[in-house]
C-alpha positions in Angstrom: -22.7 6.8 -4.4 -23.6 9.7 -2.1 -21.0 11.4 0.1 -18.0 9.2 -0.8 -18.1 9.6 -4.9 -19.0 13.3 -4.1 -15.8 13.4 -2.0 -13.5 11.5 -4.1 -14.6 13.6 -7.3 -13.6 16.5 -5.9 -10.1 15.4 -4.5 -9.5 14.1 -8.7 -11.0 17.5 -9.7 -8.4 19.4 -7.3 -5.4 17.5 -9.0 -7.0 17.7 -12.6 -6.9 21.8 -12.6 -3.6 21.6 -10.8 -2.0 19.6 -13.6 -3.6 22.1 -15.9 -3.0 24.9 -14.7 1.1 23.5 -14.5 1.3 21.7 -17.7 2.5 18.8 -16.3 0.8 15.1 -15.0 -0.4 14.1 -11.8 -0.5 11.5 -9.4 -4.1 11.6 -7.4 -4.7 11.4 -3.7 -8.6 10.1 -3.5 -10.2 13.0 -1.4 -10.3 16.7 -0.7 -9.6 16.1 3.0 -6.3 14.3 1.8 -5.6 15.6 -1.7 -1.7 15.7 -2.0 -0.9 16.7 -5.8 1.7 14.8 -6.7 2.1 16.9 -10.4 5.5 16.0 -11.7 7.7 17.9 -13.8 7.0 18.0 -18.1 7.6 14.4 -19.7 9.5 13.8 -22.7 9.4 11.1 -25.3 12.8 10.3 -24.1 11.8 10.4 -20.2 8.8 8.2 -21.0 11.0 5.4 -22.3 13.4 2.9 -20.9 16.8 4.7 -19.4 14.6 7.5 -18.4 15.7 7.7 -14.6 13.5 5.7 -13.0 12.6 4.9 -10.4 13.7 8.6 -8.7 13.3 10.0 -5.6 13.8 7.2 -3.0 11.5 4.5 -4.8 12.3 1.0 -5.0 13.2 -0.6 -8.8 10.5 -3.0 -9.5 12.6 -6.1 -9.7 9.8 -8.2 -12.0 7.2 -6.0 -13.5 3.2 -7.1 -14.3 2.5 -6.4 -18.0 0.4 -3.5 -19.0 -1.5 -5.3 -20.7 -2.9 -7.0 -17.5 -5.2 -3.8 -17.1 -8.4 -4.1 -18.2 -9.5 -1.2 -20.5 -12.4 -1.2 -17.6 -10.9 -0.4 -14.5 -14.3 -1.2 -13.2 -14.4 -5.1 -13.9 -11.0 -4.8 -11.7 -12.8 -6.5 -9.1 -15.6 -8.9 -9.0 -19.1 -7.9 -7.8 -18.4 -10.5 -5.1 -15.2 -9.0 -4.1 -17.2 -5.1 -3.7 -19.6 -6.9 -1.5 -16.9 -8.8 0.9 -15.4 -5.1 1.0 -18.1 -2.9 1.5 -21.0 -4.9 2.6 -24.7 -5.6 1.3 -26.1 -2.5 -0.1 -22.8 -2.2 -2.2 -22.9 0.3 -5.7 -21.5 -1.0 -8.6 -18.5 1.0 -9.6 -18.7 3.9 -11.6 -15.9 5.5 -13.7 -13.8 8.1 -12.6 -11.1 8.3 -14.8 -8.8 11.2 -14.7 -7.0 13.0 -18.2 -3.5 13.8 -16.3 -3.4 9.8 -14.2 -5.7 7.2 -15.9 -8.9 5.4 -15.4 -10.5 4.8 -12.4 -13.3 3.9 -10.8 -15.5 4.3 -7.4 -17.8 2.2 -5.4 -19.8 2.9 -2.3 -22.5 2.0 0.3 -24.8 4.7 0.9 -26.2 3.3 4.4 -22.6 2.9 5.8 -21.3 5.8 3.8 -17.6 4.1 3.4 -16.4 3.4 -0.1 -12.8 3.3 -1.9 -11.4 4.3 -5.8 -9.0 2.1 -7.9 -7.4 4.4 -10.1 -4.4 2.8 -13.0 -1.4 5.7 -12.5 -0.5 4.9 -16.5 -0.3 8.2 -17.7 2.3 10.0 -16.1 4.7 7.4 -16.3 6.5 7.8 -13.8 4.9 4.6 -11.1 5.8 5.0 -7.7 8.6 7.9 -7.8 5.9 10.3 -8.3 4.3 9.6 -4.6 8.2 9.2 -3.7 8.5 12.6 -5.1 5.4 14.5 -4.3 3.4 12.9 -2.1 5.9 12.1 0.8 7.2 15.4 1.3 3.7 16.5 1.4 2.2 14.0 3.8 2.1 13.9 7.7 1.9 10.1 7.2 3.9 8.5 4.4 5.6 4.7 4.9 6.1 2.1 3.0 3.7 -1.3 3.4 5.3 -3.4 0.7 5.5 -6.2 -0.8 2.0 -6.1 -1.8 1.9 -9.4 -3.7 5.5 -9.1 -4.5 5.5 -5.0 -5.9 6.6 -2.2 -3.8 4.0 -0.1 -1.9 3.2 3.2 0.2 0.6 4.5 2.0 -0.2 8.1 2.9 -2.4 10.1 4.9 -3.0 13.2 6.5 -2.9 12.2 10.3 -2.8 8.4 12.2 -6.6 8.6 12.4 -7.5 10.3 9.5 -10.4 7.8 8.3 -9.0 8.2 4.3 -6.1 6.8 3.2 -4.2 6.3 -0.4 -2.3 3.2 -1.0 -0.2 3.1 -4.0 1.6 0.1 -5.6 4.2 0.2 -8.5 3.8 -2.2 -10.7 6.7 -1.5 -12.9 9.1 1.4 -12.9 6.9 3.3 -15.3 2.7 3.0 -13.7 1.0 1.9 -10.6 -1.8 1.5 -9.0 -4.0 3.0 -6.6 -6.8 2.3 -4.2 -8.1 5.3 -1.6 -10.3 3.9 0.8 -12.8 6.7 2.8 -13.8 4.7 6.0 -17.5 3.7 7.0 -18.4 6.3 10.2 -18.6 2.6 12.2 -15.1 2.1 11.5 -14.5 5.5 11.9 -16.2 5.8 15.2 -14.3 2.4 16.0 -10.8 3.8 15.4 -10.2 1.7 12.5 -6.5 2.4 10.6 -7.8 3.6 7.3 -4.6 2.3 5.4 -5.5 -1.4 6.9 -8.4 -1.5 4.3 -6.4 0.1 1.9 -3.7 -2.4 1.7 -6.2 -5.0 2.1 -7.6 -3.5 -1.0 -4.7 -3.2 -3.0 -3.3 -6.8 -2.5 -6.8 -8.2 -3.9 -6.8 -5.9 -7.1 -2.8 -7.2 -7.6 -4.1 -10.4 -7.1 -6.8 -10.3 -10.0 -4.2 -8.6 -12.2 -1.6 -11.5 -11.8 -4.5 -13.8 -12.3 -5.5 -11.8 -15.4 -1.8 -12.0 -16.7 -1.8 -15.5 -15.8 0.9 -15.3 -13.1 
C-alpha cells in the first residue's frame, strides 16, 4: 500500500493508545496529518442501549436506521474490486484490514504509482454514531460541516484546512454506529487543487449504496 496504508496506520495507532491510555472508545480520523481523537466518555450497559441520549451534541436523529446486520463481518468485500478500480484507478491494491479495538473494522486500499488511497472503517464499537464526531471531532477541526443526506443518513466531513488533500467523511447510520471513509488524495489531484472531501463523499454514498443493497433496501 506504500505511503497511504503507512499514513493511515499511524493516524488509527495515534487514537488506539489515546483510547487506552483514557479508558474510554474512540472515533478515528484516517491520518496523522489529520488525526482528531474523537475518545468519548466511559460507556455503560445502560448508555449503550436504547434511551441512552442519543444522538448528543448537535447530531441529527437518524429518522430510519440501516440494520446492523447489513455490515459484512469483512469490511473489505464493502466494495467491489470494480468499484476500487473506478476509484483509484488501474494499479489498484486489494484492501487490507485495518480494524481498530476501540472503533471497529476497517479496511485500506491504495495505488502505489499515484500514491492516493482511502479507509472504510464501521464506527460499531463505541456506540455512540455520529454524536461522537458531533462531540469530538468538530470542536477539534478547522473544517467541520455537514454534507448530508448521503443516500438518505446524516453526514459530516472534517479536515484540517480547505486544501488539506485528506479528508474524513462520516455517516450515521443509526443513532448508535456509522460509518467512515478517509480519503488521502493522489499528488495529481493534489497538485490540481482537488477538494479532498469531494472524493470522500463520493466514497461514502457508494459504500451506503452497497449496504442498502445488501439489506435489500
Amino acid at each position: 500500500m506504500g505511503r497511504v496504508s503507512a499514513v493511515v496506520g499511524v493516524g488509527l495507532a495515534v487514537l488506539a493508545v489515546a483510547g487506552c491510555s483514557e479508558g474510554v472508545d474512540g472515533d478515528a480520523a484516517p491520518t496523522s496529518e489529520s488525526s482528531v481523537s474523537e475518545s468519548v466518555g466511559p460507556t455503560s450497559t445502560s448508555a449503550q442501549g436504547s434511551g441512552s441520549g442519543l444522538p448528543h451534541s448537535g447530531a441529527p436523529a437518524v429518522a430510519d436506521p440501516l440494520p446492523e446486520s447489513a455490515l459484512p463481518s469483512d469490511p473489505c468485500e464493502v466494495l467491489t474490486p470494480q468499484q476500487v478500480e473506478e476509484i483509484l484507478g488501474e494499479g489498484a491494491a486489494a484492501g487490507k484490514r485495518a480494524d481498530l479495538d476501540g472503533l471497529g473494522p476497517g479496511c485500506d486500499w491504495g495505488n502505489q504509482e499515484t500514491l492516493g488511497g482511502f479507509q472504510v472503517s464501521f464506527h460499531t464499537a463505541t456506540r455512540q454514531g455520529l454524536s461522537a464526531s458531533y462531540a469530538y471531532a468538530k470542536p477539534q477541526s478547522s473544517i467541520f460541516r455537514e454534507v448530508g443526506p448521503i443516500e438518505g443518513f446524516p453526514a459530516v466531513a472534517y479536515k484540517d484546512s480547505e486544501d488539506d488533500p485528506i479528508c474524513t467523511v462520516v455517516v450515521g447510520l443509526a443513532d448508535e454506529y456509522a460509518i467512515s471513509t478517509g480519503v488521502a488524495l493522489s499528488m495529481e489531484k493534489k497538485n490540481a487543487g482537488v477538494d479532498s472531501c469531494g472524493p470522500a463523499e463520493r466514497i461514502a454514498a457508494t459504500v451506503v449504496g452497497n449496504l442498502k443493497d445488501r439489506a435489500g433496501e
